[in-house]
C-alpha positions as CSV (number, residue, x, y, z in Angstrom):
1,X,-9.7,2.9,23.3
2,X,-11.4,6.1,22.2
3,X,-9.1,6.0,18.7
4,X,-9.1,2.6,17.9
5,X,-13.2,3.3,18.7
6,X,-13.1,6.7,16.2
7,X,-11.8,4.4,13.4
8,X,-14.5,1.7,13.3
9,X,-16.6,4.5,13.5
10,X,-15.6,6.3,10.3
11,X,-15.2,2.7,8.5
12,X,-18.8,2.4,9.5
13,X,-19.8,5.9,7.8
14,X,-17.8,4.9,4.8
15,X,-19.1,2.3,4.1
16,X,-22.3,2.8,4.1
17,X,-21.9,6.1,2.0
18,X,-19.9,3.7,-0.3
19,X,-23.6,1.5,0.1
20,X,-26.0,4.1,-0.8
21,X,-24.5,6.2,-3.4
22,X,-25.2,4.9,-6.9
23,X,-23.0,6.8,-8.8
24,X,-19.4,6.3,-6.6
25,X,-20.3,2.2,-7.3
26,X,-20.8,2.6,-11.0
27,X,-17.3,4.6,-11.0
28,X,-15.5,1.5,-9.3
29,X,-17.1,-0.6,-11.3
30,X,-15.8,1.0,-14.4
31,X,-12.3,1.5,-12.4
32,X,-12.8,-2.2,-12.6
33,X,-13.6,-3.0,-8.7
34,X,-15.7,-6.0,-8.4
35,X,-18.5,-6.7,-6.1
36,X,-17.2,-9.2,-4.8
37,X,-13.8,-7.4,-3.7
38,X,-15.6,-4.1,-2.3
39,X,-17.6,-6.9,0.2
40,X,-13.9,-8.6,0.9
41,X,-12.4,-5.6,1.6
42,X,-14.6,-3.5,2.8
43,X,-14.5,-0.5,0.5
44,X,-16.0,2.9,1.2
45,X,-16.4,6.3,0.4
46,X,-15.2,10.1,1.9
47,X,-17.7,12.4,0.3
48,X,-16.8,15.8,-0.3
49,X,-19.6,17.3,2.0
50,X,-18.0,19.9,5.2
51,X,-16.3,17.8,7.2
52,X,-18.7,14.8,8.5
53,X,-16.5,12.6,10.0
54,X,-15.9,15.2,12.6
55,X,-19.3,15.7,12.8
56,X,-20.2,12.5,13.8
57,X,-17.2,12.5,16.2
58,X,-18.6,15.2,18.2
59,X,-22.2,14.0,18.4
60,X,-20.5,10.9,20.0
61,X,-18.7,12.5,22.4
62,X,-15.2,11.7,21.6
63,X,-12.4,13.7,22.5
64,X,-10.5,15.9,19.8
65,X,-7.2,14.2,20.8
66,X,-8.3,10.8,20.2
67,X,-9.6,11.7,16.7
68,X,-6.6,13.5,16.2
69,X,-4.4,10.9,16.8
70,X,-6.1,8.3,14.9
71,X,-5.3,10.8,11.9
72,X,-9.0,11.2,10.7
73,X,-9.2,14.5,11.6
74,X,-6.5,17.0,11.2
75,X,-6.4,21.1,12.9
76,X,-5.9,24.1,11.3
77,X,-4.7,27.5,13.0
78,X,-7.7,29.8,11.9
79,X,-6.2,33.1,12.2
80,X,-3.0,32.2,10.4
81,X,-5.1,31.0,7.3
82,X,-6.8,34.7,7.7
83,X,-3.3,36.1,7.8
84,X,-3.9,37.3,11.2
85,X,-1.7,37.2,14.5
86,X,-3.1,36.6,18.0
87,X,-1.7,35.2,21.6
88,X,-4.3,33.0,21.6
89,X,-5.1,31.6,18.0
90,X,-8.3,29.1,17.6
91,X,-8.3,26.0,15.6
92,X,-10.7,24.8,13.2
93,X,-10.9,20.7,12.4
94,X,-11.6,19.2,8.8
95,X,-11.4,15.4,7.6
96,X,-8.3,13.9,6.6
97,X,-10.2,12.4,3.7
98,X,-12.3,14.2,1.1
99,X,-14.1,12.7,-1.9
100,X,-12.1,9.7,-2.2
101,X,-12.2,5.9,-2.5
102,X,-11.3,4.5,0.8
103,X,-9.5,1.0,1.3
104,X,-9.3,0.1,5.1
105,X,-5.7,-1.1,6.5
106,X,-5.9,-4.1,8.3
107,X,-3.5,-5.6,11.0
108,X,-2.3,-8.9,10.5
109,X,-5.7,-9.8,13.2
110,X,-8.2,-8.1,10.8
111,X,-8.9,-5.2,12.6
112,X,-8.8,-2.3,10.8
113,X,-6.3,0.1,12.0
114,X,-6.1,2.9,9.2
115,X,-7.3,4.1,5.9
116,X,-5.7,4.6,2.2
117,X,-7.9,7.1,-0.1
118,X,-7.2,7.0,-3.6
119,X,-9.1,10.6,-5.5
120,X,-11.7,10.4,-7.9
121,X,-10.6,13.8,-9.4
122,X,-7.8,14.4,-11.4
123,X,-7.6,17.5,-9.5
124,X,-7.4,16.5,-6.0
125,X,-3.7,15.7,-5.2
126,X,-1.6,13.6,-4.1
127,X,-3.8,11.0,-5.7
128,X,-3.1,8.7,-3.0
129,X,-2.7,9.3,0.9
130,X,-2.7,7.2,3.9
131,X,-3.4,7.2,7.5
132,X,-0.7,9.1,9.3
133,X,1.2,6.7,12.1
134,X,-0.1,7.2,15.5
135,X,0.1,4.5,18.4
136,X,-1.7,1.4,16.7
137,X,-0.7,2.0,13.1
138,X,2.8,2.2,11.8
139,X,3.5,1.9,8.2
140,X,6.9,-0.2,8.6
141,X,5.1,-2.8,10.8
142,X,2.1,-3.6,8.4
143,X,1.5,-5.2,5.1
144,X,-1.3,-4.4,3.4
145,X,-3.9,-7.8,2.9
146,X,-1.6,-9.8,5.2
147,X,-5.0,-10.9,6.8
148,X,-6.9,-11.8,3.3
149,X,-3.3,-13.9,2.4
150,X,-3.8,-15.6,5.6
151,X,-7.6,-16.3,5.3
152,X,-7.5,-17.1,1.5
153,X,-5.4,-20.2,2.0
154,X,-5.9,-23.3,4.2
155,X,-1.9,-23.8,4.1
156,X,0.7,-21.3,3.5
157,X,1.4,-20.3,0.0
158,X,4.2,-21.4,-2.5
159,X,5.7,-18.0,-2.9
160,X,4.4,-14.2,-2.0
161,X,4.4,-11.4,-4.1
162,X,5.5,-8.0,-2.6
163,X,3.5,-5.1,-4.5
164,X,4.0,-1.3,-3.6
165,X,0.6,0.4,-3.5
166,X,-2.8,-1.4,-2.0
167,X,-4.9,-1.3,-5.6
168,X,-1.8,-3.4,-6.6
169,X,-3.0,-6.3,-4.3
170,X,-6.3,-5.1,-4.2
171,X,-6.4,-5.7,-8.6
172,X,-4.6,-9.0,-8.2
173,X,-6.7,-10.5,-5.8
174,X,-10.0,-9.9,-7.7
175,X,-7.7,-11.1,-10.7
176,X,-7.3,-14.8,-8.8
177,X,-3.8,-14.4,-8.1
178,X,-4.4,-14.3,-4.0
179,X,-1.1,-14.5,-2.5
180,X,0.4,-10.8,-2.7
181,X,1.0,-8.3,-0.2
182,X,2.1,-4.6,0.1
183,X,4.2,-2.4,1.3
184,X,2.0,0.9,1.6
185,X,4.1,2.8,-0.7
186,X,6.9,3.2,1.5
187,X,10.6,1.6,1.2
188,X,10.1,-1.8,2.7
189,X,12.0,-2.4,6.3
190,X,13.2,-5.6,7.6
191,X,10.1,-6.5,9.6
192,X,8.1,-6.2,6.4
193,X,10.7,-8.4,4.5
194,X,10.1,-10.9,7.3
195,X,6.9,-11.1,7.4
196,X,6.9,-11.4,3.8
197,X,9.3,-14.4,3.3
198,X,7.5,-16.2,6.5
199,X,4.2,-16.0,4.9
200,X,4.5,-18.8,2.5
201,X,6.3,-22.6,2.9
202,X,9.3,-21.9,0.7
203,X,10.5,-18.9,1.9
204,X,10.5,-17.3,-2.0
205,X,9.7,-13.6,-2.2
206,X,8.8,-12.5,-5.4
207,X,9.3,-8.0,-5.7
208,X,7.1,-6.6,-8.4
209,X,7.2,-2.6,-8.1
210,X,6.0,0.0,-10.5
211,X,8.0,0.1,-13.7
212,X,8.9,4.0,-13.2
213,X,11.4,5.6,-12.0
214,X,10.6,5.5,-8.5
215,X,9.7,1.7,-8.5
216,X,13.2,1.2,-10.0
217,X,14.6,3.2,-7.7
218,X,12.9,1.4,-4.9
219,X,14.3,-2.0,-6.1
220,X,18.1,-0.5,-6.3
221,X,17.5,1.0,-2.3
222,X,15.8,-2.6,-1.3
223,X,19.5,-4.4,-3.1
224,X,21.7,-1.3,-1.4
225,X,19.9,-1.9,1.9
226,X,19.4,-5.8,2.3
227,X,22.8,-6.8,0.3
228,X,24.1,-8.6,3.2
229,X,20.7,-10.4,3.7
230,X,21.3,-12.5,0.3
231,X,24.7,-14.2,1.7
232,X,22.7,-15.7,4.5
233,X,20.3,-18.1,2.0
234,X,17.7,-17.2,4.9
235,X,15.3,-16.8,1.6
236,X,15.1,-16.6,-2.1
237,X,14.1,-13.5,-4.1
238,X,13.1,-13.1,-7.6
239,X,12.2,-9.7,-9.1
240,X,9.8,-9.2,-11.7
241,X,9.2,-6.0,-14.0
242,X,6.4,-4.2,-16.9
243,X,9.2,-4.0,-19.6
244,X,9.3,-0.7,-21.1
245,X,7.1,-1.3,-24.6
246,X,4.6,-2.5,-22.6
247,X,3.9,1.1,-21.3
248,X,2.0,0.4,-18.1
249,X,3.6,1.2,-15.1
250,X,2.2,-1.2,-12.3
251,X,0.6,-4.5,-11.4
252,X,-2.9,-2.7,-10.5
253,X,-3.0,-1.0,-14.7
254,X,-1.4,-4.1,-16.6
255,X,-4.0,-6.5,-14.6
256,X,-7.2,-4.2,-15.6
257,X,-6.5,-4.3,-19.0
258,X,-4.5,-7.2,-19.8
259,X,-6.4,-9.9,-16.6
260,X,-4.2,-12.4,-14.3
261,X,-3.5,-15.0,-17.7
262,X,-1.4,-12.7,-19.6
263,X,0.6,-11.1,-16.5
264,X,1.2,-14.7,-15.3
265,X,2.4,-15.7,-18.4
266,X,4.0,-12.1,-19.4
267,X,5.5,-11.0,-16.5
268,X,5.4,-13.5,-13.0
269,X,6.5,-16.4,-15.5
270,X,8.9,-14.1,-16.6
271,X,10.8,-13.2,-13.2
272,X,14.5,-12.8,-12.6
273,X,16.4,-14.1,-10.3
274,X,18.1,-11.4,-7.7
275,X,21.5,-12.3,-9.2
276,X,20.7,-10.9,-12.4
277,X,19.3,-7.4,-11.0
278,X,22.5,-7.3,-8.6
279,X,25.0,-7.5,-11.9
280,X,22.6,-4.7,-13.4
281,X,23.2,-2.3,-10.4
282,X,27.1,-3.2,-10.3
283,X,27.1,-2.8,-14.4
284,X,24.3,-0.5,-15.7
285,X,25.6,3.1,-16.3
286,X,24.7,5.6,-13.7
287,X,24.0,2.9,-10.8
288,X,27.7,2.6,-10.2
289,X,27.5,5.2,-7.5
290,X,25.1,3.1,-5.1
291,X,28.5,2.0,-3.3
292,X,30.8,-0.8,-3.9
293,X,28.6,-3.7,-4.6
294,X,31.6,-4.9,-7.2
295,X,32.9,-6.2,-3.9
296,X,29.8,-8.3,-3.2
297,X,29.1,-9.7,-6.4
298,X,31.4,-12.7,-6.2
299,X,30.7,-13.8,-2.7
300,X,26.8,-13.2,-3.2
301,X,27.1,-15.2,-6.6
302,X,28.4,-18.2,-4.8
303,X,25.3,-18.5,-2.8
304,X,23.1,-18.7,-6.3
């Protein structure tokens, strides 16, 4: 109770440091985050300032292993970062996220269960982290806006979109196109396939990853891994890409700059069906080596 507690507590703190300061607004603004969207959902700030998540953690009383495991707060040997060596060696505790955007993780009931910060500094790497697993979050079992899809629509969608980062979804949604979900970044597991094809009436998944090399390469692991999946007509896939001259590598860049109108008409108009990406791993030089799809390609074909 006490970590599932520590995390509406921090979302709290967010966003209401999100609320007050000017200047982190106007950035989004300009980053192209609507009003409208931050309200929906329910974007806040980590400030750079020492460590006040913890802070507040400990004026409340909560124990170090619960805000530990909710992955908020991380430990640090103290001597070892002073190059020193004792039996005993004391910790010291500093927040997971520093002076980045956060964009809460909601389960599938709307309660948010973990965080995503994206940096404000070209500096501060990576440029995107999430919320470690711990007992009520795990990546592989949660889709990023799988709630919002659910509340947007009085009936199931047509078809989903699956989208790899959360800004993805986050840009289309403000964009109007309201019926995509995400994979957190990581390669997508059966349960989030699932879930994916079962959240619209026509079982139709549409896979729209980063044009560079590791959204590609996430698209050849999701054929390698599922092959057997597309004899079973259990759902229909169509894969859509950024071509190359284009050069902007996800949904979240071509959307700020180009809006929803030309990437429906550029690129989601423009999908593929999962037959033709098949042929291109079996035939494209240098994908040869996934394994012996040759061997598939006949009997898949005949389910096309």
């Amino acid at each position: 109770f006490e970590g599932i507690s520590s995390i509406q507590i921090a979302w709290i703190f967010y966003k209401q440091f999100f609320k007050n300061d000017q200047k982190i607004k106007i950035l989004c603004f300009l980053r192209g985050f609507s009003y409208m969207s931050n309200q929906i959902f329910g974007v806040g700030f980590a400030p750079g300032i020492k460590n006040p998540v913890f802070r507040i953690f400990r004026k409340k009383q909560i124990s170090i292993e619960s805000v530990i495991e909710s992955g908020l707060v991380r430990s640090k040997n103290l001597l070892k970062a002073q190059k020193l060596v004792e039996k005993k060696e004391p910790l010291y505790y500093f927040d997971m996220f520093k002076e980045r955007i956060i964009i809460p993780i909601h389960n599938q009931k709307g309660v948010v269960v973990a965080f995503g910060g994206r940096t404000i500094d070209k500096k501060n790497f990576p440029k995107y982290i999430n919320s470690s697993d711990w007992e009520i979050f795990k990546k592989k079992r949660i889709l990023f806006s799988q709630d919002i899809l659910k509340s947007s629509h009085l009936n199931r969608p047509e078809i989903t979109i699956l989208v790899e980062g959360y800004l993805d979804s986050f840009t289309l949604f403000q964009n109007g196109i309201r019926f995509s979900v995400a994979n957190l970044g990581i390669g997508i597991c059966s349960y989030q396939l699932l879930k994916s094809v079962i959240s619209n009436k026509n079982s139709h998944l549409l896979f729209f990853l980063d044009s560079d090399f590791s959204g590609k390469k996430a698209v050849q692991n999701f054929f390698w891994k599922f092959k057997d999946l597309f004899t079973s007509n259990l759902f229909r896939l169509s894969v859509s890409e950024i071509p190359e001259y284009i050069h902007m590598k996800d949904p979240d860049e071509f959307s700020y700059f180009e809006g929803s109108f030309s990437l429906t008409n550029k690129i989601l108009n423009k999908s593929a069906p999962a037959l033709f990406w098949i042929e291109k791993l079996v035939f494209e030089e240098g994908v040869t080596s996934m394994g012996p799809l040759e061997s598939k390609l006949n009997k898949i074909s005949k389910n096309f």
